[in-house]
N, C-alpha and C positions, 0 to 999 in steps of 0.2 A: 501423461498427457501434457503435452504443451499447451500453452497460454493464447495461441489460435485456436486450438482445437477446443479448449475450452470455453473460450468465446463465444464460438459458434455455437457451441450445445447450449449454453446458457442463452443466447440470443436469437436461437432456430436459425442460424444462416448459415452460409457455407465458409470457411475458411480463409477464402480470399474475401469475402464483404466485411467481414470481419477486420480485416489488415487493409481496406481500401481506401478510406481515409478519412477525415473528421466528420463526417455524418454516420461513419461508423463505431464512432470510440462509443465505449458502452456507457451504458447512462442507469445504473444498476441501483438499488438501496439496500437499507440492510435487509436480508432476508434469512428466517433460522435457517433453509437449505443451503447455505454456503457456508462451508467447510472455513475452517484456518486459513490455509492454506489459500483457498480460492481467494475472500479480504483482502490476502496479503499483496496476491496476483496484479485484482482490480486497481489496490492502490497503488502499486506500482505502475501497471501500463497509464492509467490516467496522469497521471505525473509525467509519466517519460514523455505524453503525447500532451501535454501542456498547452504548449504553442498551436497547436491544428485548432483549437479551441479559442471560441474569442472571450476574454473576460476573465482568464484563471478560471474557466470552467473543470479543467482536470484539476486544481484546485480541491476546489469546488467538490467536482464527486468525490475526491482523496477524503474531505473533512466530514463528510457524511456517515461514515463509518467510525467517526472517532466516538467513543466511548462516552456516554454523561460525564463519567468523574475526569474523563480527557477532556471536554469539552471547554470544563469550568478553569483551566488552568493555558490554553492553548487559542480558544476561543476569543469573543466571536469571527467572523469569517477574513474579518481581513486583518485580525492578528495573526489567525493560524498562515495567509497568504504572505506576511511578514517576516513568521518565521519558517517556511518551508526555505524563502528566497535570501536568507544567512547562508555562511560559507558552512556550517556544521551540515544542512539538510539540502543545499543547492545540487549537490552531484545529485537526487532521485528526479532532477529536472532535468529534463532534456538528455536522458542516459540511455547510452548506446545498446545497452544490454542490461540485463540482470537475472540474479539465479538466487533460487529460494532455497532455502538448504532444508535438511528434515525440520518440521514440525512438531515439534511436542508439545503432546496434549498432556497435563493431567487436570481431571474435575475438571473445573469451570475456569481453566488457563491452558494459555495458550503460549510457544516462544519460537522465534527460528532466528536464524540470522542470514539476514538478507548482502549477497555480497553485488555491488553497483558496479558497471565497468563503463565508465564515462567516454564522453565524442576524444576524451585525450586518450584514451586507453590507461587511464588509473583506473586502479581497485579501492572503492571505499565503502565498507563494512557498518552495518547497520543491525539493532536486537528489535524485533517487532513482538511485543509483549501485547497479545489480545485476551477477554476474557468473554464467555457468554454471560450475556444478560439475562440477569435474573426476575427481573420485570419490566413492568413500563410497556410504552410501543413498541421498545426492542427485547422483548422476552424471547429469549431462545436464540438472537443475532449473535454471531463474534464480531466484535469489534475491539479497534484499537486502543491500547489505553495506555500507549507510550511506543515511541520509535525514539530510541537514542545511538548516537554514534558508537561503535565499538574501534576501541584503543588497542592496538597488539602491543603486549610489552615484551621486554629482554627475558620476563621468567614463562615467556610460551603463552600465558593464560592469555584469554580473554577478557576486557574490562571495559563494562560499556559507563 
């Protein structure tokens, strides 16, 4: 399922209200019913749709989903707005596309690697490390507890 269609079912609407523009960007919180995957989605399209937004609202709902233990390292809102707007995490702003790759779950983690395709048409690669919460107001949520840039080296691997 694409990430309109997903939209819509989460938000009861059709497809295109969904994609129509800043009164439609979702305005979501953490909730245990949303998968990995879904998290990853939300925080991505609010990012990309930034700008449609007045105030770093997409921001804004991106940081909502960050983790207690991400919180205290990243936080509060207009540190995390500081460092989304660095050249490490800039490309998930204003990005032309993006694609989620599989999702691994084990136990209570979560990983994928999220690959960005910017208004230039570069590729810049990102690991989304989320875990369910185990208590608190977000018992049973995934959220994020680290996005770091992934490095391709000369030996193939991955290294974020």
């Amino acid at each position: 399922m694409n990430w309109r269609a997903w939209l819509g079912l989460i938000l009861g609407c059709s497809i295109e209200a969904a994609a129509a523009g800043p009164a439609s960007v979702p305005d979501l919180k953490p909730d245990p019913a949303l998968t990995p995957k879904q998290v990853i989605e939300f925080q991505l399209e609010v990012l990309r749709r930034n700008d449609e937004l007045a105030d770093n609202r997409g921001i804004e709902r991106a940081f909502r989903f960050a983790s207690p233990n991400n919180r205290t390292v990243t936080g509060p809102l207009q540190h995390f707005i500081q460092i989304i707007n660095q050249p490490d995490y800039s490309a998930l702003l204003h990005s032309a596309s993006y694609f989620v790759g599989q999702v691994e779950v084990e136990n209570d983690q979560a990983r994928s690697i999220v690959t960005i395709t910017t208004t230039a048409d570069e590729r810049v690669r990102y690991v989304f490390i989320l875990s369910r919460q185990s208590g608190g107001e977000y018992k049973g949520c995934w959220m994020t507890d680290a996005v770091l840039p992934v490095q391709d080296q000369d030996d193939g691997l991955i290294h974020a």
